[in-house]
C-alpha positions as CSV (number, residue, x, y, z in Angstrom):
1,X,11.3,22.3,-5.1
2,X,9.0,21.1,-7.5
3,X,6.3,18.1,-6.6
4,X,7.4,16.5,-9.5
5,X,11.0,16.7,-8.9
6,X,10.8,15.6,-5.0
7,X,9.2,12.6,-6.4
8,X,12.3,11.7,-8.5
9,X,14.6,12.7,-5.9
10,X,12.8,10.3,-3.8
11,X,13.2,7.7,-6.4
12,X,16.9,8.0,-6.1
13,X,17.2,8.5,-2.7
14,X,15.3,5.2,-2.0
15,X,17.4,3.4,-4.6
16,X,21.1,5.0,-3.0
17,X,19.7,4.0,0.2
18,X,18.6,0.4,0.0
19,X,14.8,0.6,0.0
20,X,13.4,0.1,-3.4
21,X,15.4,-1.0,-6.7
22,X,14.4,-1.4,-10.5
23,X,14.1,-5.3,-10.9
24,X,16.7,-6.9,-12.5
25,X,19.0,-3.7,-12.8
26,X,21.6,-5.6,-14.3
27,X,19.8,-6.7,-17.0
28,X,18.4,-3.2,-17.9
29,X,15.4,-4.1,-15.4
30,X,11.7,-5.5,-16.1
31,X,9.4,-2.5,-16.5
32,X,6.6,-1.8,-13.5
33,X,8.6,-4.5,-11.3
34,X,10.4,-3.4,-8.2
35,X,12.6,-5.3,-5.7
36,X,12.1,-4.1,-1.7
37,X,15.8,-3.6,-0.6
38,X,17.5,-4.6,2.8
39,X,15.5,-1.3,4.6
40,X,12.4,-1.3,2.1
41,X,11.4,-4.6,3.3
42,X,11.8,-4.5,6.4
43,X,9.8,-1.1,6.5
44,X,7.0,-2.9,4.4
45,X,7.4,-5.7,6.9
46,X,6.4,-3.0,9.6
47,X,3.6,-1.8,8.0
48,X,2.0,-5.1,7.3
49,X,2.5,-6.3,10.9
50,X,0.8,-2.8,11.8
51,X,-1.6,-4.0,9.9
52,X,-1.9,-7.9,10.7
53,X,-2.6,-6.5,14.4
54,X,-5.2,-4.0,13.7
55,X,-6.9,-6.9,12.2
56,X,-6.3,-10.0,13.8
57,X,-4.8,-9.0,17.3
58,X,-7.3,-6.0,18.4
59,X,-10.4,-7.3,16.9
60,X,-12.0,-10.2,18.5
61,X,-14.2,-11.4,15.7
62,X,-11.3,-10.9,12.9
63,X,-8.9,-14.0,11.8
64,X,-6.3,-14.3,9.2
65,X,-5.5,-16.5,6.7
66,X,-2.8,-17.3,4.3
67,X,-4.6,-18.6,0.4
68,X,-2.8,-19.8,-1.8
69,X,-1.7,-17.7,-5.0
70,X,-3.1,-20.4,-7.5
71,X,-6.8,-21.2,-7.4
72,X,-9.1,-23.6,-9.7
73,X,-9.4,-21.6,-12.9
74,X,-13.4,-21.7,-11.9
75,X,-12.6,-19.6,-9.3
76,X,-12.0,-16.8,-12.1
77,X,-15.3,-17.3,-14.1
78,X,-17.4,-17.5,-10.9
79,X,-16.0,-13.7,-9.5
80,X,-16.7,-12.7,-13.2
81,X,-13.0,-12.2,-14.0
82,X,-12.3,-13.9,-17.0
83,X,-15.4,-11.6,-18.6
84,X,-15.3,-8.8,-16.8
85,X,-11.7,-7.7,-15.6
86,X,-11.4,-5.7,-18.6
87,X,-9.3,-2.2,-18.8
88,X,-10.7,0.4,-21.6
89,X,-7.2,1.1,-24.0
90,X,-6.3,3.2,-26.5
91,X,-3.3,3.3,-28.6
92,X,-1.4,6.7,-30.4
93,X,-0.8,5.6,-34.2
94,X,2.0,7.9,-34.4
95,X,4.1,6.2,-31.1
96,X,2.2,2.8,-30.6
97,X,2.2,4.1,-27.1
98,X,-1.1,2.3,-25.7
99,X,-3.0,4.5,-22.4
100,X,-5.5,3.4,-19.9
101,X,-8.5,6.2,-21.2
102,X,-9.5,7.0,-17.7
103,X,-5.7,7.7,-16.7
104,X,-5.1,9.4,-20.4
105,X,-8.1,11.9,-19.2
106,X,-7.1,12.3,-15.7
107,X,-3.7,13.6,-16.3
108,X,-5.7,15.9,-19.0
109,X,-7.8,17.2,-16.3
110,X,-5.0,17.9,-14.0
111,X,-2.9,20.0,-16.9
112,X,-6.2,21.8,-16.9
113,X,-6.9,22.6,-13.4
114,X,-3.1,23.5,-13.5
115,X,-3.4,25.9,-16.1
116,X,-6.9,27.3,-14.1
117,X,-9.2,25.9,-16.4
118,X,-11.3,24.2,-13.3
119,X,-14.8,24.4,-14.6
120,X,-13.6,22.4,-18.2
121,X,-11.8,20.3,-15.8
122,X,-14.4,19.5,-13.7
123,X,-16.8,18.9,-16.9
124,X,-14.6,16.5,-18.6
125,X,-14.0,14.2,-15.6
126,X,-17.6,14.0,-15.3
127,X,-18.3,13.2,-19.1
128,X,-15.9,10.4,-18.7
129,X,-17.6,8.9,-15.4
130,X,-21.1,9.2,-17.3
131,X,-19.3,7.2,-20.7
132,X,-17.2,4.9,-18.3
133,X,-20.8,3.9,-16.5
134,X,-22.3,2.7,-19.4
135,X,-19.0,1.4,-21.6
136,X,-19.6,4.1,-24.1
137,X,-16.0,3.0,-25.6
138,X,-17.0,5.5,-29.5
139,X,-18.0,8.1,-26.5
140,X,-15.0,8.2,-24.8
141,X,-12.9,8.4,-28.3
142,X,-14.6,11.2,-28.9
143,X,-14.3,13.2,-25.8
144,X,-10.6,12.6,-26.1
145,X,-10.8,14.3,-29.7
146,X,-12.8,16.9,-29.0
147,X,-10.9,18.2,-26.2
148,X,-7.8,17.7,-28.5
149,X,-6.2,15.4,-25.7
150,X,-2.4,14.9,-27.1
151,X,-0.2,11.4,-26.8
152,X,3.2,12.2,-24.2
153,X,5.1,11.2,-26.7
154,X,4.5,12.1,-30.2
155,X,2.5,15.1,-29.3
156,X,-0.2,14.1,-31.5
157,X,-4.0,13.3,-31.2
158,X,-4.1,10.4,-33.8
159,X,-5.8,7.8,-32.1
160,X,-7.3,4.6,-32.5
161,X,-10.7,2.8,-31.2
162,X,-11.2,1.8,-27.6
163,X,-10.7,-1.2,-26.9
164,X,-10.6,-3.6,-24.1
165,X,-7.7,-5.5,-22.0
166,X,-8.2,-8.3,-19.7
167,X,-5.4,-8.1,-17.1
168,X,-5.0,-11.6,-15.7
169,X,-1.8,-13.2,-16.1
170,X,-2.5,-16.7,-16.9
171,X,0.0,-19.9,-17.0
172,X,0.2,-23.7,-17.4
173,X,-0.2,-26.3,-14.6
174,X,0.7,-29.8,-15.0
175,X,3.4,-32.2,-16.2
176,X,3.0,-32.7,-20.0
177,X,2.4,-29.9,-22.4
178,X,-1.0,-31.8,-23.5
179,X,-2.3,-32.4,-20.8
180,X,-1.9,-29.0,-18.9
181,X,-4.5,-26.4,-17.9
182,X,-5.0,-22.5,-18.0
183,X,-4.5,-21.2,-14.7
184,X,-4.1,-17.7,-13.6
185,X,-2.2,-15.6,-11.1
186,X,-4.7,-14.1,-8.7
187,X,-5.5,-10.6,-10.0
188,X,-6.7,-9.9,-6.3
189,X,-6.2,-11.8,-3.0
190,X,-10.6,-11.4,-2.2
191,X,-11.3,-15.0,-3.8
192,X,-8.8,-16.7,-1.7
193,X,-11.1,-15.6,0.8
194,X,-14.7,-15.9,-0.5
195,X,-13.5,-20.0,-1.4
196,X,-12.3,-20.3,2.6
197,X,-15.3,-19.0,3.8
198,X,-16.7,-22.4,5.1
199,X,-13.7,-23.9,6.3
200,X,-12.9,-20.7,8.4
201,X,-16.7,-20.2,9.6
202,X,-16.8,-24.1,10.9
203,X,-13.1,-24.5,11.8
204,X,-13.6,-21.4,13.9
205,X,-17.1,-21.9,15.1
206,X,-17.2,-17.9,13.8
207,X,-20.8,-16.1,14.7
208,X,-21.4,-13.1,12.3
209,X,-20.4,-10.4,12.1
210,X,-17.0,-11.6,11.7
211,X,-13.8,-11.0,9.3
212,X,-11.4,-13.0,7.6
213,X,-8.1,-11.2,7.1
214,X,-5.4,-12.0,3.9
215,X,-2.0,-9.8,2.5
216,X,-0.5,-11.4,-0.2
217,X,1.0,-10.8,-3.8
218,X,-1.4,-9.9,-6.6
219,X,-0.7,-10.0,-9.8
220,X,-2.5,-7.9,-12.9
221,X,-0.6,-7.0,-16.6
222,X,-1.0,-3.1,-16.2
223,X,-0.4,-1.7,-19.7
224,X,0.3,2.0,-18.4
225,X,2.1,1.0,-15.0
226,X,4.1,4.7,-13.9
227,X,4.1,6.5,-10.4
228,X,7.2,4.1,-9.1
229,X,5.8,1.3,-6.8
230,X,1.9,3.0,-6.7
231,X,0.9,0.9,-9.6
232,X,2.6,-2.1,-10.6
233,X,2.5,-5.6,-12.0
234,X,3.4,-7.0,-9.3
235,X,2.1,-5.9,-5.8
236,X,0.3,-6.6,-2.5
237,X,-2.4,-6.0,-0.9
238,X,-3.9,-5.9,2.7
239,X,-7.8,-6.9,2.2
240,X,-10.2,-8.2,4.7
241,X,-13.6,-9.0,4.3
242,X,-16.1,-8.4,7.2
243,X,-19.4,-10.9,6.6
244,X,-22.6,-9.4,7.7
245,X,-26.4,-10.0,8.0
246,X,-28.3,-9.0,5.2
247,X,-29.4,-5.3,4.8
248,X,-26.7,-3.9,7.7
249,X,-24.5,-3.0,5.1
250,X,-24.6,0.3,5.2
251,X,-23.9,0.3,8.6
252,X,-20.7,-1.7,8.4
253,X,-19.7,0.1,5.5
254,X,-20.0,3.7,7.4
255,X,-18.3,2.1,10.5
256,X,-15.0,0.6,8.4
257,X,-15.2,3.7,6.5
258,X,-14.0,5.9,9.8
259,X,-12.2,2.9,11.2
260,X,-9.9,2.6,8.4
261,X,-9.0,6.5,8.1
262,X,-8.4,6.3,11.8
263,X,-6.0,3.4,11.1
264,X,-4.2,5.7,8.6
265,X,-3.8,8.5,10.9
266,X,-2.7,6.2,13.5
267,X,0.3,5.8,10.8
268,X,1.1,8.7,11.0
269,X,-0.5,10.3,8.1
270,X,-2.0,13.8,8.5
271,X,-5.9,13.9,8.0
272,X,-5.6,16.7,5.8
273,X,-3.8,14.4,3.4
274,X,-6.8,12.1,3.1
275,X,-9.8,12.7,1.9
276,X,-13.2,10.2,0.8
277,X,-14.3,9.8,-3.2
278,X,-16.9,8.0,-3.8
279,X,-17.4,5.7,-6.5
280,X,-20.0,6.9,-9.7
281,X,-19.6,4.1,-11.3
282,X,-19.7,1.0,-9.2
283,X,-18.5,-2.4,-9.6
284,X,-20.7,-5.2,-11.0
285,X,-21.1,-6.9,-7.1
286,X,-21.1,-3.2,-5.4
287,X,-24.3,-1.5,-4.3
288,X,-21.7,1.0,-2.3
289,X,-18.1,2.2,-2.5
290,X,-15.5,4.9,-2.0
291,X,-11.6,4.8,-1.9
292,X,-9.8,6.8,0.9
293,X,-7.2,8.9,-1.1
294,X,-3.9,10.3,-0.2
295,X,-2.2,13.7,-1.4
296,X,0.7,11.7,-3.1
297,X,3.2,14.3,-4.5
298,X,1.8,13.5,-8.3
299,X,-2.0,14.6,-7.0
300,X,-4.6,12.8,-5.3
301,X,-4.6,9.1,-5.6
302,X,-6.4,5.9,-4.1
303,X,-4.9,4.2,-1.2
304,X,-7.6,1.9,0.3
305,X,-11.2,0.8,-1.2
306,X,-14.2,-0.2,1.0
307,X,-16.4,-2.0,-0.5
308,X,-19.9,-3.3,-0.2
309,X,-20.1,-6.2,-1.9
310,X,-23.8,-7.4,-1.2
311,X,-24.1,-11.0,-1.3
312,X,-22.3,-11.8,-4.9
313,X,-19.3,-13.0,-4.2
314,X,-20.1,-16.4,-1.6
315,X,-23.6,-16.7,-4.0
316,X,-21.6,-17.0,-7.1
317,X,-19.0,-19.7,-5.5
318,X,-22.1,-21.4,-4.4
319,X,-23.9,-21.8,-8.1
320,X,-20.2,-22.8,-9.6
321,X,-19.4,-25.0,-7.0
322,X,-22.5,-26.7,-6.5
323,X,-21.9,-26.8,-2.4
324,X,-24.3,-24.8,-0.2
325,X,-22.6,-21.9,1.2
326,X,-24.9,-20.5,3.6
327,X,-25.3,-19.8,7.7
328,X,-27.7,-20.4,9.5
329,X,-28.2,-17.2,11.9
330,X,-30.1,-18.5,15.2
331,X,-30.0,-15.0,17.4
332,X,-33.5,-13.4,17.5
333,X,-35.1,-11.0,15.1
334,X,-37.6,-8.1,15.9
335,X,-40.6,-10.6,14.8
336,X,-39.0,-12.9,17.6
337,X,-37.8,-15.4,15.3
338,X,-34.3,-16.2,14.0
339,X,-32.5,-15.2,11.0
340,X,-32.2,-18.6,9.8
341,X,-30.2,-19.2,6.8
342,X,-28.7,-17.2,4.4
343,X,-25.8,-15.9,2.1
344,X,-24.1,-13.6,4.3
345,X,-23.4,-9.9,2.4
346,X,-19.8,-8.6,3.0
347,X,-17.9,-5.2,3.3
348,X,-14.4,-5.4,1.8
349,X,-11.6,-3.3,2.8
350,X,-8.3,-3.6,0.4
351,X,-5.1,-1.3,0.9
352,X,-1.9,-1.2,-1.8
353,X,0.5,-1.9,0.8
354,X,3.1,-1.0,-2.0
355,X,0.6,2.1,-2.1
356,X,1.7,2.6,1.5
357,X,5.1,2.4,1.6
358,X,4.9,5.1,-1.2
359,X,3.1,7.6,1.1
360,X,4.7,6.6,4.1
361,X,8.1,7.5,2.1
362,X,6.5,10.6,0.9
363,X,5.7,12.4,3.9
364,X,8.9,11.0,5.4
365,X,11.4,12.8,3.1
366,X,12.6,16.4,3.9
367,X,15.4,18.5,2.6
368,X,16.6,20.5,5.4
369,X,19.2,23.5,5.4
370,X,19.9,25.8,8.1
371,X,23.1,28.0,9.4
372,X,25.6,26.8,11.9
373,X,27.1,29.7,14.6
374,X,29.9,30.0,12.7
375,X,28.0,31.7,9.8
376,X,28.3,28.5,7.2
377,X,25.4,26.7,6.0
378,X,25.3,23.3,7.1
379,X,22.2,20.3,5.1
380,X,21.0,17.1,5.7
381,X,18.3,14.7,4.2
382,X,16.1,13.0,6.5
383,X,13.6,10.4,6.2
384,X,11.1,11.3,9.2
385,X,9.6,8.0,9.4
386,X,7.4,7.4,12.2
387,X,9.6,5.5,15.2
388,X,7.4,2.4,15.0
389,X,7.5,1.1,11.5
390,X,11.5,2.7,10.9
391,X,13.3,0.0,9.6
392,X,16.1,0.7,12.0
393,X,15.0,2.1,15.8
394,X,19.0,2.6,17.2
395,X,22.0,3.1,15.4
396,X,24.6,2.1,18.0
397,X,28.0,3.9,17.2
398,X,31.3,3.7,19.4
399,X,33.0,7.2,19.1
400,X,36.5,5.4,17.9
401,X,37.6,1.9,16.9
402,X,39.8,1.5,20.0
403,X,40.3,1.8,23.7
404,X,37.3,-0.4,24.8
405,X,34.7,1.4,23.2
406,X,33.9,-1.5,20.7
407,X,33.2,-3.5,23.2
408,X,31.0,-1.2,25.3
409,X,28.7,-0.9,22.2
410,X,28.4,-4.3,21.1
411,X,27.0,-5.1,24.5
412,X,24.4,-2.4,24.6
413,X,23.7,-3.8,20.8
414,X,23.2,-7.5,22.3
415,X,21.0,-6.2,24.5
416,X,18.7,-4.3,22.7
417,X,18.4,-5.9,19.5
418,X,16.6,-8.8,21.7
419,X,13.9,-5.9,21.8
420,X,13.6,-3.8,18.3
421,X,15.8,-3.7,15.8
422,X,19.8,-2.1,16.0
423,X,21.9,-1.0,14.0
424,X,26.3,-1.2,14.6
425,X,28.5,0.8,12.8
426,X,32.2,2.2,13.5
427,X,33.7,3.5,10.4
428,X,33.4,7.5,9.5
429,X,33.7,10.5,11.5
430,X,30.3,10.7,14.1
431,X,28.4,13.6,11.7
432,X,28.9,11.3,8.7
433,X,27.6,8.6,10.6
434,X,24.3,10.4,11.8
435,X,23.4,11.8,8.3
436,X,23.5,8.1,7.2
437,X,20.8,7.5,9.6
438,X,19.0,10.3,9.2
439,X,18.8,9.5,5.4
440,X,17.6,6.1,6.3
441,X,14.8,6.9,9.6
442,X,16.5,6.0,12.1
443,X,15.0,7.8,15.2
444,X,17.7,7.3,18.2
445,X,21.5,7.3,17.8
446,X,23.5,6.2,20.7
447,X,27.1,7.3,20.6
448,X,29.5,5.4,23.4
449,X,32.6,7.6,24.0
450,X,35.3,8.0,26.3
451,X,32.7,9.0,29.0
452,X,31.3,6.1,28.9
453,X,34.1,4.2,30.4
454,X,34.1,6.7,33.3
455,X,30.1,7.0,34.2
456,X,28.5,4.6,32.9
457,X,26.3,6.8,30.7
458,X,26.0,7.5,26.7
459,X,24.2,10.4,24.4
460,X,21.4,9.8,22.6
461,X,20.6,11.6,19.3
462,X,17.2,12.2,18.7
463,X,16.9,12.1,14.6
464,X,14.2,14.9,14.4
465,X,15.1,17.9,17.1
466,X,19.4,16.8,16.4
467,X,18.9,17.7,19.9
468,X,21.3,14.9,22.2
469,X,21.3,14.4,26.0
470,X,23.5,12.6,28.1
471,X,21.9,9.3,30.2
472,X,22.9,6.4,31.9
473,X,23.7,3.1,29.4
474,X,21.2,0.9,31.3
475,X,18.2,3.5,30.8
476,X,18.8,3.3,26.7
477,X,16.6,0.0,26.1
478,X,13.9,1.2,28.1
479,X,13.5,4.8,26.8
480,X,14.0,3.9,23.2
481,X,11.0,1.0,23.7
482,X,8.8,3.4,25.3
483,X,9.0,5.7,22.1
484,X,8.6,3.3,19.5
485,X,5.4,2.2,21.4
């Protein structure tokens, strides 16, 4: 099957199947905004908790935080938002369609490499990284021309100017109409940070290096929002920012650069389906920075960013706020005096934790068909989910409705659902019950049966192998435990 149409089989499987929906279906939905449904969020859930204790849990100089999603509207003009967080646009006359150019180029480049044109898509990409450095917005019009780049829609290459889009949502706070004030939904959850940096550092007598950890909803009014939940208006993101001495940030920056990969990997995620790229054109606070892509089924996309920030960030909350935002670093240089004080430099490192659900869903979801001994071909779909983050860890399923059974299995369910969570269900022949789970992740089925009543034991399904084997009822919590760990 096509990569293009796994991707929208995915899409409906994960809408039949209660992990992601269009928002407000029943009003025709709001475009790039998704609701998590009863297994989505709880998967998402999973993730971020695998997260939270990467962080938090297994690094001793790490904390979390919780910022709020409104912030002083200074907040904004001190990162350099309000100026700067700008998108280059461009609209077709013929469809009023309006594209992100970068995007509008990429998916040119791809047709091309496609089509085995590598070398012009190669030299196109790297015209548009030279004109992106330097804003070149009549440059970039006119690479799009001259390579004849065509709108989706009306199939024609009559374009206008470049122009620029801020992406902030902004809003009113306060009670009377008069007297309110601009505010904006944070475009990123870094700030929330950068502004807590004293009050953490203090409050948590915190020596450098250390790291201040934050997920939470960001917000940003993306014009060409596509790929499902990989770019939306509404999304969240994992970030934490590690503050450093001055002039060790390349170091940090090559160490969180192979600790985060390892993290994905850990996932579950191949190696070979990640890869570096690193930034040509860098962000105004950057003096280094790469994303760590992922092989999505629509190409190679950005997952996570680290970032080094230099000092920017905490020295431009300093000058708006007026308050000294410094530390004063008392461990002994090579000269044999101490650091002093300074404006620590930071290394971010942000993951899409929508962006991870997506490829944790795309590597999951497999097509299988095989032939049963009879001669007749026999199909499932299964969503391989790794054990630890499946929404559901044991499906608990009493053969019938009658003759104790019930009973049997809502015990073992009472049991273990104090440990991971279980899932009960009677209804439906056994095989229509497994390819349920299967289609949702569940690892382990446990069927009770007639058996049961006799010996004390129960088979467990293992989702991946089908393969089942016969233990006692007492083992199940134990052995199921140990594999999701």
């Amino acid at each position: 099957m096509a990569e293009t149409n796994i991707f929208s089989t995915l899409i409906a499987h994960c809408k039949e199947y209660g992990f992601v929906f269009q928002s407000s279906e029943i009003y025709d939905g709001l475009s790039a905004v998704y609701d998590y449904g009863q297994y989505g969020s709880q998967l998402k859930k999973n993730i971020r908790d695998e997260w939270w204790k990467s962080m938090t849990q297994l690094n001793e100089n790490i904390v979390g935080i919780d910022a709020a999603i409104f912030m002083h509207p200074t907040t904004w003009k001190a990162s350099g938002h309000i100026d700067n967080f700008c998108d280059p646009m461009i609209d077709n006359k013929d469809s009023n369609k309006r594209y992100r150019v970068d995007h509008l180029i990429e998916t040119f480049a791809e047709e091309q490499e496609a089509l085995g044109n590598k070398d012009l898509a190669a030299e196109v990409i790297q015209s548009m990284e030279k004109l992106l450095m330097v804003n070149d917005y009549p440059g970039l019009k006119k690479l799009i021309e001259d390579n004849k780049i065509k709108c989706a829609i009306s199939k024609t290459c009559n374009w206008t100017d470049v122009r620029e889009f801020n992406l902030m949502f902004s809003t009113q706070i306060g009670s009377v109409a008069e007297e309110s004030e601009t505010i904006y939904l944070r475009p990123e959850t870094a700030q929330g940070i950068f502004v807590n940096y004293l009050n953490v550092q203090k409050t948590g007598r915190m020596k450098i290096p250390f790291g201040i950890a934050q997920t939470g909803k960001a917000f940003r009014n993306e014009i060409v929002a596509r790929q499902f939940i990989f770019r939306m208006r509404e999304f969240e993101q994992m970030e934490m920012q590690f503050f450093i001495r001055p002039g060790t940030q390349m170091q940090w920056f090559e160490y969180w650069k192979e600790e985060r990969r390892k993290w994905h990997v850990s996932l579950g995620i191949p190696n070979d389906k990640l890869r570096y790229h690193n930034h040509v054109k860098l962000a105004h606070y950057a003096d280094a920075a790469l994303d760590i892509e992922f092989e999505f089924p629509f190409g190679w996309k950005e997952l996570e960013g680290i970032h080094s920030r230099t000092d920017f960030d905490l020295k431009q909350h300093q000058l708006y706020s007026k308050k000294k935002i410094q530390y004063f670093d008392n461990d002994i240089n090579e000269d044999g005096r101490p650091y002093g004080n300074y404006i620590p430099y930071v290394v971010e490192t942000s993951v899409g934790l929508d962006r991870l659900v997506l490829t944790i869903l795309s590597l999951a979801y497999e097509e299988e068909k095989w032939n049963k001994e009879d001669g007749t071909e026999d199909s499932r779909v299964v969503m391989r989910l790794p054990p630890k983050i499946a929404p559901i860890k044991l499906a608990i399923l009493p053969l019938i409705k009658k003759d104790g059974l019930p009973e049997i299995a809502k015990d073992l369910m009472n049991e273990c659902k104090q440990s991971f969570h279980c899932f009960y269900e009677e209804k439906d022949a056994i095989g229509k019950r497994y390819r349920r789970m299967d289609a949702i992740g569940t690892p382990f089925c446990v069927t009770i049966d007639h058996q049961t009543k006799e010996d004390n034991t129960v088979t467990i399904r293992y989702r991946d192998s089908m393969a089942q084997e016969r233990m006692p009822i007492e083992e199940v919590r134990k052995i199921v435990e140990e594999k999701i760990n």
